[in-house]
PAKE-964718 format. One record per residue: residue number from 1; residue in one letter; x, y, z of N, C-alpha, C, CB in turn. Coordinates in steps of 0.02 Angstrom, whole numbers. Last residue first. Glycine has a CB too. Layout:
N
  num  residuo    n_xx    n_yy    n_zz   ca_xx   ca_yy   ca_zz    c_xx    c_yy    c_zz   cb_xx   cb_yy   cb_zz
  NUM        A       X       Y       Z       X       Y       Z       X       Y       Z       X       Y       Z
...
END
This chain:
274
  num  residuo    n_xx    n_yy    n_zz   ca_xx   ca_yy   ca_zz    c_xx    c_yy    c_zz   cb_xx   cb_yy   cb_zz
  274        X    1771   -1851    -663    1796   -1926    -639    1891   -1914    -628    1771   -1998    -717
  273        X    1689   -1719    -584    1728   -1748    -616    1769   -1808    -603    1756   -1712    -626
  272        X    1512   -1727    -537    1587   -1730    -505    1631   -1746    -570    1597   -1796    -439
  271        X    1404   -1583    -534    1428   -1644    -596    1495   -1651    -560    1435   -1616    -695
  270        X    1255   -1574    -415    1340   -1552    -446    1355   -1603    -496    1412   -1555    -381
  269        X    1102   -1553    -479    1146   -1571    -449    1228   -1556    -472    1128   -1630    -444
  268        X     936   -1489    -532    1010   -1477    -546    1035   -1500    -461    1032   -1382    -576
  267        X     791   -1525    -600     819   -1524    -535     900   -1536    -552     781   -1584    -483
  266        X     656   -1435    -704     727   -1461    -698     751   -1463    -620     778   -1411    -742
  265        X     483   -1499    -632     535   -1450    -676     607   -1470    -656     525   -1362    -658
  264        X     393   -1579    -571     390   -1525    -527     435   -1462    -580     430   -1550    -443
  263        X     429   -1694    -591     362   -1672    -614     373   -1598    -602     296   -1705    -573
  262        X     591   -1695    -675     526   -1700    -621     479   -1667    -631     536   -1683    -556
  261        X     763   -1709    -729     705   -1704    -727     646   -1715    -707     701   -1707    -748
  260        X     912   -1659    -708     868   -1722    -666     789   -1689    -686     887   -1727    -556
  259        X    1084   -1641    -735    1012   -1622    -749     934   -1670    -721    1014   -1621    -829
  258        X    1229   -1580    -671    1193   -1641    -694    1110   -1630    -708    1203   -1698    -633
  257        X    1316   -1432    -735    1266   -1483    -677    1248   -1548    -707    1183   -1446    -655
  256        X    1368   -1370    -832    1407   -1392    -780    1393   -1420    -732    1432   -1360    -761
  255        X    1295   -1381    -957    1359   -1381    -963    1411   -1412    -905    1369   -1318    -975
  254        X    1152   -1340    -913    1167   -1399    -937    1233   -1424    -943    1141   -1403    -988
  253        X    1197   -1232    -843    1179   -1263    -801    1188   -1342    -836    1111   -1234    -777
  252        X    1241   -1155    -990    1295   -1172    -922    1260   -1208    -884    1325   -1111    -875
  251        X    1099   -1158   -1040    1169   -1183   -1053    1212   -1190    -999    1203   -1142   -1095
  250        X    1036   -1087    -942    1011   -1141    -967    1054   -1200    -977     987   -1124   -1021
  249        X    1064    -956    -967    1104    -983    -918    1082   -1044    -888    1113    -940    -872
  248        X    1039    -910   -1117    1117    -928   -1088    1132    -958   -1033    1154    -878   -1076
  247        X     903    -932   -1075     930    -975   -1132    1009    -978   -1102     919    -937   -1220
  246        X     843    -864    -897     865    -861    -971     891    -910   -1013     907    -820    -978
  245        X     695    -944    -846     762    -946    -847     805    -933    -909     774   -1002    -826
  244        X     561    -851    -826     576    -911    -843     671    -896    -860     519    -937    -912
  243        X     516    -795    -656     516    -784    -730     556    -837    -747     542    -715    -757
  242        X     397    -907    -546     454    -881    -562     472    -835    -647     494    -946    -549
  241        X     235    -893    -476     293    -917    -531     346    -885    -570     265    -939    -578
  240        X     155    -856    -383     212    -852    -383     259    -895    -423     222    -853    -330
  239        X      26    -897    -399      34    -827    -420     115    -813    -390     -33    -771    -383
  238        X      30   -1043    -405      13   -1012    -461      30    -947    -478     -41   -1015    -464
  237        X      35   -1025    -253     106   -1059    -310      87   -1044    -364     125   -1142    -319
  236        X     -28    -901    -169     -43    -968    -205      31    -962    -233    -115    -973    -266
  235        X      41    -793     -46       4    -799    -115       9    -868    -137      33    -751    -172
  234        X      -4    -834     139      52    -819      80      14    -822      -3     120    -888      86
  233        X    -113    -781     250     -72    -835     216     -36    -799     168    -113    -893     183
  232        X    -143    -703     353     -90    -681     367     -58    -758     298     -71    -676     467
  231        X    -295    -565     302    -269    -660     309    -179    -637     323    -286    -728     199
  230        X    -325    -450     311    -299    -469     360    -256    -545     376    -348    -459     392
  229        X    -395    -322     201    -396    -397     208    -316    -404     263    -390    -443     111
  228        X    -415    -181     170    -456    -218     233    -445    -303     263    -534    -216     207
  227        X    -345    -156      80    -332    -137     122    -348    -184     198    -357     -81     110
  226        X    -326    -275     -44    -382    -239     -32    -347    -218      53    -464    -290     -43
  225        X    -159    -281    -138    -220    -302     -84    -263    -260     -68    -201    -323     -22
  224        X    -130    -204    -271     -98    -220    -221    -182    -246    -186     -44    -155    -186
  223        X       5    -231    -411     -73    -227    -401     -85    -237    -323    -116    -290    -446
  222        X     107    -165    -447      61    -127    -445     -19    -142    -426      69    -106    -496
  221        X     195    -296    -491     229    -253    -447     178    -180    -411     296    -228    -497
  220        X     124    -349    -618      92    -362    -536     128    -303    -489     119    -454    -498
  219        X     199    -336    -697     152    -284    -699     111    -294    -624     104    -291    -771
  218        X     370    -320    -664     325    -373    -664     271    -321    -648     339    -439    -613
  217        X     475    -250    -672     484    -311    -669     430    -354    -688     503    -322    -613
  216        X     478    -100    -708     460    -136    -669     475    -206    -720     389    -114    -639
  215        X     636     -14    -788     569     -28    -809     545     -85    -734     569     -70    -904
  214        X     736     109    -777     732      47    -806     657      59    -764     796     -21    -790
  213        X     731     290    -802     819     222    -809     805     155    -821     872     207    -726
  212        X     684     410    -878     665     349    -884     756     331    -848     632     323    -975
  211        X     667     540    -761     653     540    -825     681     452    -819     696     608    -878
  210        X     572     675    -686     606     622    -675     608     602    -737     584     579    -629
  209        X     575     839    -586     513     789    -653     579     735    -661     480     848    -765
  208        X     524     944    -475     558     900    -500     528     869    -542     581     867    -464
  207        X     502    1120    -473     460    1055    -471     512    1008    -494     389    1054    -519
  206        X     608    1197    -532     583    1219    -473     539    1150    -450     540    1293    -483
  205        X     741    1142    -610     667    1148    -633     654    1141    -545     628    1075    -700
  204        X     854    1077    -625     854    1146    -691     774    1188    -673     850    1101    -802
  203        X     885     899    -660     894     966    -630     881    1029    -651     944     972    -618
  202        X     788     777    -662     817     819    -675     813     876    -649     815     821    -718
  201        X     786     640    -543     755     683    -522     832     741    -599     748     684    -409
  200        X     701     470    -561     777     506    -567     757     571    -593     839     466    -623
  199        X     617     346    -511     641     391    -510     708     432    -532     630     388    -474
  198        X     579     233    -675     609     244    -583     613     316    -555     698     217    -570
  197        X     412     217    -736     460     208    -733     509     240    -681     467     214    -783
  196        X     298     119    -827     341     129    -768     406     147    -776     344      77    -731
  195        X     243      51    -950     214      84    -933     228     141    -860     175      45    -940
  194        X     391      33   -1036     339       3   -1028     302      49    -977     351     -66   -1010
  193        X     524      22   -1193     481      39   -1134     413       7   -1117     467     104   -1141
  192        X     630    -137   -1180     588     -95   -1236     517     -63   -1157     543    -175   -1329
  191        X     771    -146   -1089     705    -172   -1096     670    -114   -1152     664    -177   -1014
  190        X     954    -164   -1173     912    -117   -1121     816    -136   -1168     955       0   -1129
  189        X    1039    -295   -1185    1005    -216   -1210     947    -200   -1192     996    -204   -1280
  188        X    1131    -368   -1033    1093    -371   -1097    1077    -307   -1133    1031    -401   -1085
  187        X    1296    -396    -988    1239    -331    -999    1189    -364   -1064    1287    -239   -1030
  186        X    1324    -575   -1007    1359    -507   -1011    1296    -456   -1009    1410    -498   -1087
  185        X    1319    -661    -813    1330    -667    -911    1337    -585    -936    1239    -710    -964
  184        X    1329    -643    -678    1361    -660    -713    1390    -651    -790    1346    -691    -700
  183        X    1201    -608    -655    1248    -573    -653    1297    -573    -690    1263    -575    -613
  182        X    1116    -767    -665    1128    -703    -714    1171    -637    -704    1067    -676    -724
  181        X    1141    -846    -563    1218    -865    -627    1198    -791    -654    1211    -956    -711
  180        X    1043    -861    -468    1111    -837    -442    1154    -835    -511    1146    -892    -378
  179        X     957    -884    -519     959    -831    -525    1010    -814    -489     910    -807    -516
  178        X     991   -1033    -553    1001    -987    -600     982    -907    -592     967   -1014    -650
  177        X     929   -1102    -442    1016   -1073    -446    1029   -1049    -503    1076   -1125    -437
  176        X     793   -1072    -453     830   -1041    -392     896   -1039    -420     826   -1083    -321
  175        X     750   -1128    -588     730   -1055    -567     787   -1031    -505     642   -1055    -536
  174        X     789   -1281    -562     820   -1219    -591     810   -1169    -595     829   -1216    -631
  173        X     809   -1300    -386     790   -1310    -454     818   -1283    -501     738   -1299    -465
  172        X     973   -1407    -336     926   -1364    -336     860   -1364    -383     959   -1313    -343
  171        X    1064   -1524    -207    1010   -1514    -268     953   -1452    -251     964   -1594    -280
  170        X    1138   -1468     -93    1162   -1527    -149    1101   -1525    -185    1182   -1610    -120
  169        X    1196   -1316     -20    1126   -1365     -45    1143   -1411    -108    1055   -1310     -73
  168        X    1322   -1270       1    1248   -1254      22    1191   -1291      17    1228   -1207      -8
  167        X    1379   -1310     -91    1408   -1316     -57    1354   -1332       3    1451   -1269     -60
  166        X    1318   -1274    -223    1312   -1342    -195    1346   -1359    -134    1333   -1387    -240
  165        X    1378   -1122    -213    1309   -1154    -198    1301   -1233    -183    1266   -1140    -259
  164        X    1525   -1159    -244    1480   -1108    -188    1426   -1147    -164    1443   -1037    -221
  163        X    1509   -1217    -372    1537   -1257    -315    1502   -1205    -254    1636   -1263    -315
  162        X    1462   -1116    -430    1405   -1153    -420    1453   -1207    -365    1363   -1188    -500
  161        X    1539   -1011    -437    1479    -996    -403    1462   -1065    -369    1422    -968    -453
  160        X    1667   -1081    -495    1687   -1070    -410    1608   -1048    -400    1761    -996    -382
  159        X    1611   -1099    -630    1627   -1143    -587    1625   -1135    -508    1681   -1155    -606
  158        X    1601    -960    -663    1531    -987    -660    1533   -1055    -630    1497    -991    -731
  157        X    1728    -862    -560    1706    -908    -619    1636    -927    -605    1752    -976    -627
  156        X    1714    -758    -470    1798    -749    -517    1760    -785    -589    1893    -816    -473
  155        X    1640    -727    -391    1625    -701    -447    1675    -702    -494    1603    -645    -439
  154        X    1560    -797    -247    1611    -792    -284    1595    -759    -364    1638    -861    -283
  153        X    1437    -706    -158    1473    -779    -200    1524    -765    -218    1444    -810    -263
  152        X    1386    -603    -148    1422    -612     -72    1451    -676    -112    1364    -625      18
  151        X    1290    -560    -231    1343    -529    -241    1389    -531    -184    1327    -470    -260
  150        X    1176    -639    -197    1213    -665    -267    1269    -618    -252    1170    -652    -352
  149        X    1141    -681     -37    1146    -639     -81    1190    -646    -142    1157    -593     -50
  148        X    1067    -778      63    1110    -789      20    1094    -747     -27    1117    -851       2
  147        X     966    -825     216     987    -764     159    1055    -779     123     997    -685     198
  146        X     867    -962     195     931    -924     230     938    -871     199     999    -958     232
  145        X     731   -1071     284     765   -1027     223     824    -974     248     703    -978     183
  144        X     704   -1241     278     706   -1185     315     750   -1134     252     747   -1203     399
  143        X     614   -1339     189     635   -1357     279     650   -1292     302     711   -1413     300
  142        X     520   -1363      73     559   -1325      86     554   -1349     163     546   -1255      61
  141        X     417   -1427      17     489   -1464      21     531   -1443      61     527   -1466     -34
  140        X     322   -1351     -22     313   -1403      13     369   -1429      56     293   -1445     -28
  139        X     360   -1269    -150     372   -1236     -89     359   -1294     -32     323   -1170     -83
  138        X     315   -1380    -236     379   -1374    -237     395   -1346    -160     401   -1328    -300
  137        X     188   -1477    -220     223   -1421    -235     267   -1412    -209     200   -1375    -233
  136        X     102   -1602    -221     200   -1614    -220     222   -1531    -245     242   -1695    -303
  135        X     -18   -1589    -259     -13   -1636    -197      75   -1618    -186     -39   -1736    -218
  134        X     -14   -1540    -394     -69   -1523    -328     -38   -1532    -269    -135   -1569    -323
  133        X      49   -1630    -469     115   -1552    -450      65   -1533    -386     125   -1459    -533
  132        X      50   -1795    -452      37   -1729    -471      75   -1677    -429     -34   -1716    -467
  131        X     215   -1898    -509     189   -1848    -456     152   -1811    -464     221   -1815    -430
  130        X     277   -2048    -547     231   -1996    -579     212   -1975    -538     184   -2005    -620
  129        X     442   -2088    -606     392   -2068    -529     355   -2017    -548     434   -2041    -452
  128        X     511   -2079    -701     499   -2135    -679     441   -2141    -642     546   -2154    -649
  127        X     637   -1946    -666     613   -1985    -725     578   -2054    -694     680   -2002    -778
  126        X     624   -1904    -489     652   -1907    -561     620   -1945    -610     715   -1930    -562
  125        X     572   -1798    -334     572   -1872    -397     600   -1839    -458     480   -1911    -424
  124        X     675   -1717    -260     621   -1726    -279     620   -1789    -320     600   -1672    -307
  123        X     724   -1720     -61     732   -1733    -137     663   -1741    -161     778   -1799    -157
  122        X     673   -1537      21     716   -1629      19     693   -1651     -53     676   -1706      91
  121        X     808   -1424      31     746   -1427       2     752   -1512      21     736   -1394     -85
  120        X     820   -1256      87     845   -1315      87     791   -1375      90     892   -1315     140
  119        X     830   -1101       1     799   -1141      68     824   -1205      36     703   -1137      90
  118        X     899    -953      -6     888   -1009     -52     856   -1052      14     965   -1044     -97
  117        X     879    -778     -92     908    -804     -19     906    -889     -50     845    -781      69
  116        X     931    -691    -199     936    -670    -122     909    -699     -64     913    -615    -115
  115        X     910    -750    -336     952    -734    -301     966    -677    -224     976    -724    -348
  114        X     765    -756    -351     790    -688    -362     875    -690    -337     738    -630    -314
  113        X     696    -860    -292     706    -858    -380     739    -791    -414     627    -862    -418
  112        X     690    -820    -161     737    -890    -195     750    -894    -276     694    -967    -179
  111        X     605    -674    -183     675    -717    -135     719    -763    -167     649    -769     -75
  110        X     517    -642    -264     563    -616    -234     620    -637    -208     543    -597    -202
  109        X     471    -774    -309     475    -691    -348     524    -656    -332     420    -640    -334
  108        X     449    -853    -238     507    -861    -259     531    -806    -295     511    -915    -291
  107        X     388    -786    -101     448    -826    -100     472    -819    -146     447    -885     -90
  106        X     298    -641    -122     302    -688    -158     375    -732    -125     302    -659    -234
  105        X     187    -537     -15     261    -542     -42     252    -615     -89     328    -550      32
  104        X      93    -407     -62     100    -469     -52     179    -498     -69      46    -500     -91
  103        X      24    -260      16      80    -286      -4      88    -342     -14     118    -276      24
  102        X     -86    -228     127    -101    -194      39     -30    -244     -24     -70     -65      44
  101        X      21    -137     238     -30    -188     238     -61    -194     158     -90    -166     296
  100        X     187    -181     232     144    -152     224      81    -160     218     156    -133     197
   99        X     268    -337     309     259    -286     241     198    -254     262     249    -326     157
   98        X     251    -425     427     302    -377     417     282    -327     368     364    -407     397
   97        X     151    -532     408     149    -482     446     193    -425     446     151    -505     494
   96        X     241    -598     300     178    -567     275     171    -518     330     112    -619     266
   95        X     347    -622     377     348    -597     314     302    -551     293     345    -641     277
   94        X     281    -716     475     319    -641     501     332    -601     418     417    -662     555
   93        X     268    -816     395     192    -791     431     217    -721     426     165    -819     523
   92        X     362    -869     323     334    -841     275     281    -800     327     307    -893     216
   91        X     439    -900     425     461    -856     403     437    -833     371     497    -858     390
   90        X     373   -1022     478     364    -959     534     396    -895     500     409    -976     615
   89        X     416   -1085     356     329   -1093     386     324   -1004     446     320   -1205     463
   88        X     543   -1104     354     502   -1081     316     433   -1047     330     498   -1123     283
   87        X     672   -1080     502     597   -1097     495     557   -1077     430     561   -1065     552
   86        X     807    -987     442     740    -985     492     692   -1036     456     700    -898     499
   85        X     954    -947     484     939    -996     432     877   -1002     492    1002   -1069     405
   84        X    1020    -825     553    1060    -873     484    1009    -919     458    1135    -928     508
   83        X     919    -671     594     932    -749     593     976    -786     525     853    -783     594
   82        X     942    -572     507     938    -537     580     950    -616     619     846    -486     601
   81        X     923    -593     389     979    -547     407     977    -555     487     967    -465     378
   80        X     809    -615     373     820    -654     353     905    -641     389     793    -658     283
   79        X     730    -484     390     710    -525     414     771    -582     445     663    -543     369
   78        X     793    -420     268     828    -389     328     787    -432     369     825    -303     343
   77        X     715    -488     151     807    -478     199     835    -463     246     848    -446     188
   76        X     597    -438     167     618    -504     171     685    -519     209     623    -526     106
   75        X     599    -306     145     582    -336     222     587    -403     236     515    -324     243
   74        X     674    -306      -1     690    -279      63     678    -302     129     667    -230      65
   73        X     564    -382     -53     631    -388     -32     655    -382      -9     658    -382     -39
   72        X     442    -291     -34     448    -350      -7     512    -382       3     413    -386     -39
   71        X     485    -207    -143     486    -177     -43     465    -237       0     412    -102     -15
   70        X     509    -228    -263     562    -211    -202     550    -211    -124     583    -146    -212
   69        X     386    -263    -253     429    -323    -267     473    -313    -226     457    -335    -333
   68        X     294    -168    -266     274    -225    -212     347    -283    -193     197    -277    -253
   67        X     327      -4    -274     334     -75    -299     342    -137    -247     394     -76    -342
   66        X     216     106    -221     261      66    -227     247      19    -276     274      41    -172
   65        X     213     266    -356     177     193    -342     229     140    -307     151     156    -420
   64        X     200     439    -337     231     379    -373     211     302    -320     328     397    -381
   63        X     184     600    -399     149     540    -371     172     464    -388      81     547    -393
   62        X     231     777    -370     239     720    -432     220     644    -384     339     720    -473
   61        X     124     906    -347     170     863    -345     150     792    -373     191     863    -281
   60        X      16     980    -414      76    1016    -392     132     972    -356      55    1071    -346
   59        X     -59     881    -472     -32     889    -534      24     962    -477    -105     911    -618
   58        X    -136     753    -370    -125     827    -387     -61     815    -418    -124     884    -324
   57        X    -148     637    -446    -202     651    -416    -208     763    -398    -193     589    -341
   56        X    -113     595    -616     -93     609    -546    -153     654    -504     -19     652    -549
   55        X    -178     434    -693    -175     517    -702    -148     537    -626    -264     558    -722
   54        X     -73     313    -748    -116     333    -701     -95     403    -694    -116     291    -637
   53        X       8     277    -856     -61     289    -850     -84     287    -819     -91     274    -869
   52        X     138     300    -804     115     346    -849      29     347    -856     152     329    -919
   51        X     199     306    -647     144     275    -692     130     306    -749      83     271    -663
   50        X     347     311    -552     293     323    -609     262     303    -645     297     343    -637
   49        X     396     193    -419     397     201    -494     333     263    -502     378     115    -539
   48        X     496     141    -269     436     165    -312     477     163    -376     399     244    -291
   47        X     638     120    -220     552      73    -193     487     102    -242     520     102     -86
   46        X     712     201    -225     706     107    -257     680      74    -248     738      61    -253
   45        X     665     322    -223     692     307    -285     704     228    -301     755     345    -289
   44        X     650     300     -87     581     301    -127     613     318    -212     516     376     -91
   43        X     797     327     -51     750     259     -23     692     241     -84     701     284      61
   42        X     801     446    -103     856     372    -120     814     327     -93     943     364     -79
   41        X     715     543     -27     718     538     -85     757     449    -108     758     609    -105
   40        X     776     495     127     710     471     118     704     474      39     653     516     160
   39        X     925     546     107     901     458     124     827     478     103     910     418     227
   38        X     864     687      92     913     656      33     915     557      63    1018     711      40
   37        X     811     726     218     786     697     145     821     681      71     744     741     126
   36        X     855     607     371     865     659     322     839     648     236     944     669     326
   35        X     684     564     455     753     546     398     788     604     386     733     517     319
   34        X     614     622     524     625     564     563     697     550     534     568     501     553
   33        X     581     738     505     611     750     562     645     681     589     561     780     610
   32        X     526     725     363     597     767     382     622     766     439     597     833     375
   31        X     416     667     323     471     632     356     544     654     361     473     576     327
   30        X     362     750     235     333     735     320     367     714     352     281     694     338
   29        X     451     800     138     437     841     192     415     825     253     403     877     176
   28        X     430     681      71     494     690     115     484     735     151     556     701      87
   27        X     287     690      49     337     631      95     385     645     118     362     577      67
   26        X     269     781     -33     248     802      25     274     739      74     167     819      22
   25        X     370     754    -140     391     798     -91     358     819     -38     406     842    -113
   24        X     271     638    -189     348     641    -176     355     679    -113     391     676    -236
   23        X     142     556    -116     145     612    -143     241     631    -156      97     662     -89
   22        X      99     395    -185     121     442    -132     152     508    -166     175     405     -82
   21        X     -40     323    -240      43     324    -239      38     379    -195      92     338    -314
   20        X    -186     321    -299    -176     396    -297     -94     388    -310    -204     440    -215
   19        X    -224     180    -252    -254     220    -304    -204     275    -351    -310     260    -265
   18        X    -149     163    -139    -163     121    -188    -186     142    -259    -206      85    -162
   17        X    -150     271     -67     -77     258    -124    -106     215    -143       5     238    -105
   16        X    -233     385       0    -247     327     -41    -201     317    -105    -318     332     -62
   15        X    -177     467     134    -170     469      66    -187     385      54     -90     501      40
   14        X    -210     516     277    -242     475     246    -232     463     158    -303     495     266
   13        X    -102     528     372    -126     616     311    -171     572     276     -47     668     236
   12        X     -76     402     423     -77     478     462    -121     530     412      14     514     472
   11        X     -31     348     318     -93     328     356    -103     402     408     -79     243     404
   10        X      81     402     266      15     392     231     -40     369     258      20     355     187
    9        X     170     370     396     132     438     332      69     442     290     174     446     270
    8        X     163     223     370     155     264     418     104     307     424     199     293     423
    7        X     244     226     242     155     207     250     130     202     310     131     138     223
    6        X     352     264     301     341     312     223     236     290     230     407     255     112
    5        X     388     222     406     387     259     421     353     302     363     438     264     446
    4        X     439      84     322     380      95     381     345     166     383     413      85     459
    3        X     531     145     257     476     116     217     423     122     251     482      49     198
    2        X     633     191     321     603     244     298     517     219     271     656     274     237
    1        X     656     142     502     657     117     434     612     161     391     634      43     431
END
């Protein structure tokens, strides 16, 4: 796996990517015997970013930062891939043990609130039943988690998704089955820049230099663990809060679910027709 094998590298030649990122072409060069470098370049084109404000450490190659998000994803999935439907509790330990050391993964950041996987949840309270959120967090609920990729659903209608999904699980929240609907709605306009950005290598030029396609996700995607730390727990619920659910797909959930409100935030069920 190139990822392993990329902070591997970096532990070998002692590069301080937390600080410093990884060197491009002295990566693919190290990892020429393991990868071919056209896979190892494509790999670290969707696992990293450029910093604009972070100065490069050497200025004879170009230095780029994982992203905590993708590369937690990644090891999430292919976790998740390897079993149909695992244990939450034993999935978040191997999770954490799995990623890079410095890396925190997030459940819903990544996973359930990202359309790529969903866990099966037991019911929450509704209007009536006063719950603190302390004692009744949400991740609590969870029994076991599966991989469910948004682009393995149906994609004819916003009907045939969500029959899909309730198929799967009779009540969601709304962060989780709305990140399965955004595909769906139309291209938004492109993010106003920000301090990151992906690889994409122009041509013409003995040194490669890269130029903008899209933007990190989340400024956290850069902040990473103190090397030395070993805990094998998961990040707080505070530091995994979902992004907030677009307006359009707000609508359709109100349009074609039933709506159930809780301490906890919207809880969506199927709407049967009479």
């Amino acid at each position: 796996m190139v990822v392993r094998d990329l902070f591997a590298l970096a532990d070998e030649n002692a590069w301080d990517w937390r600080k410093y990122g990884f060197p491009l072409h002295a990566s693919i060069e190290g990892l020429a015997n393991q990868h071919l470098p056209n896979i190892t370049k494509q790999i670290m084109m969707l696992i990293c970013s450029q910093l604009e404000n972070r100065k490069a450490f050497d200025s004879k190659d170009v230095y780029v930062y994982p992203r905590n998000s993708k590369i937690c994803q990644i090891v999430g999935e292919h976790l998740l891939s390897v079993i149909s439907s695992f244990d939450l509790n034993d999935f978040l330990t191997l999770w954490k043990a799995s990623v890079p050391n410095g890396l925190r993964p997030k459940l819903r950041r990544h996973l359930t609130c990202a359309g790529r996987a969903y866990c099966e949840i037991t019911p929450l309270p509704t209007n009536g039943t006063s719950v603190k959120l302390e004692g009744n967090d949400i991740r609590s609920r969870f029994r076991c988690i599966s991989l469910l990729r948004s682009e393995d659903l149906p994609d004819e209608s916003v009907e045939a998704r969500l029959n899909a999904l309730f198929e799967r699980c009779s009540m969601w929240p709304e962060p989780e089955i709305g990140s399965f609907l955004t595909e769906l709605l139309p291209p938004q306009p492109p993010r106003k820049k920000s301090s990151s950005k992906h690889l994409v290598p122009e041509k013409g030029s003995q040194v490669d230099t890269f130029s903008d396609v899209s933007y990190a996700d989340s400024d956290s995607d850069f902040s990473y663990e103190d090397y030395c730390t070993e805990s094998t727990e998961t990040v707080s619920a505070l530091e995994d809060v979902p992004l907030p659910t677009p307006p359009a797909v707000c609508s359709l959930l109100n349009k074609f679910c039933r709506v159930n409100n809780s301490s906890v935030g919207r809880v969506l069920t199927q709407r049967h027709s009479k």
